[in-house]
C-alpha positions in Angstrom: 17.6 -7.9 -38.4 16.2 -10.4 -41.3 17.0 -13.2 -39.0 15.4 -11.6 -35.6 12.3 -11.0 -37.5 12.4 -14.6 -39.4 12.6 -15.8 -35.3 9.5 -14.0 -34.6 7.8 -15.2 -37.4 8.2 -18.7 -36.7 7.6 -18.2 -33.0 3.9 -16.9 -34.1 3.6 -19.5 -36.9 3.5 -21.6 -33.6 0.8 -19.9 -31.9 -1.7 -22.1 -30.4 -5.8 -20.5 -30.1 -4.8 -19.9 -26.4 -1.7 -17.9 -27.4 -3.6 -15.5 -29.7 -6.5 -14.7 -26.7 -3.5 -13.8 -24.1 -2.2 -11.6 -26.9 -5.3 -10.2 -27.5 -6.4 -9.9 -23.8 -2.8 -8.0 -23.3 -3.8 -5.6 -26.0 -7.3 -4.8 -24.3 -5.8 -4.2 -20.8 -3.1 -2.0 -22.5 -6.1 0.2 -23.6 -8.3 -0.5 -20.9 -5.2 0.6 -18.6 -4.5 3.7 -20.4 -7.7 4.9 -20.4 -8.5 3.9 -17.1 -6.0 6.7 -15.6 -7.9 9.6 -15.9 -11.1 7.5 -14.6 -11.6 8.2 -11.1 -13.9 5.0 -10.4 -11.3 3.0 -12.0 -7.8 3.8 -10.7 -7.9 1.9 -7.5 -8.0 -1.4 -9.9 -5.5 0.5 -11.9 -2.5 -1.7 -10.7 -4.3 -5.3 -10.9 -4.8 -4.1 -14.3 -1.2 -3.3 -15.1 -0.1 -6.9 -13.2 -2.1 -8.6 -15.3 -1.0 -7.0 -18.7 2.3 -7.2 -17.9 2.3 -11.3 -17.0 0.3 -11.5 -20.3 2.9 -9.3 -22.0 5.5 -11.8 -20.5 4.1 -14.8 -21.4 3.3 -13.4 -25.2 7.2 -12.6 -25.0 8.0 -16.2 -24.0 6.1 -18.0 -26.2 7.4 -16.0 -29.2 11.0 -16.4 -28.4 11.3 -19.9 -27.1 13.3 -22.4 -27.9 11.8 -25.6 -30.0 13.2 -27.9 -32.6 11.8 -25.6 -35.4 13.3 -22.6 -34.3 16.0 -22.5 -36.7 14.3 -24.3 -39.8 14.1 -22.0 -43.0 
């Protein structure tokens, strides 16, 4: 577990300015999706707005966990 979370750690030590606004556009379509379900108006767009979350989930999840010559510095 120590060394899973020291992997993340250094993953997000990496974190370009770019990085941090697709994190923090994830987390505002995660909101924006949940309350958008009991919105009327809204829930056509419902599923663009999961699609999009979910490739910026993905991409969040790739950038943390990638490979690079630091990964296993201490």
């Amino acid at each position: 577990m120590k060394n899973f979370v020291g992997r993340i750690m250094q993953g997000v030590k990496e974190f370009s300015v770019v990085d941090f606004a697709v994190w923090k556009t994830a987390l505002v379509l995660l909101g924006a999706g949940i309350g958008a379900s009991r919105a009327e108006k809204i829930k056509p767009y419902l599923p663009v707005l999961w699609l999009i979350y979910a490739a910026a989930f993905v991409y969040t999840i790739y950038r943390t966990f990638r490979e690079t010559e630091n990964t296993y510095q201490r």
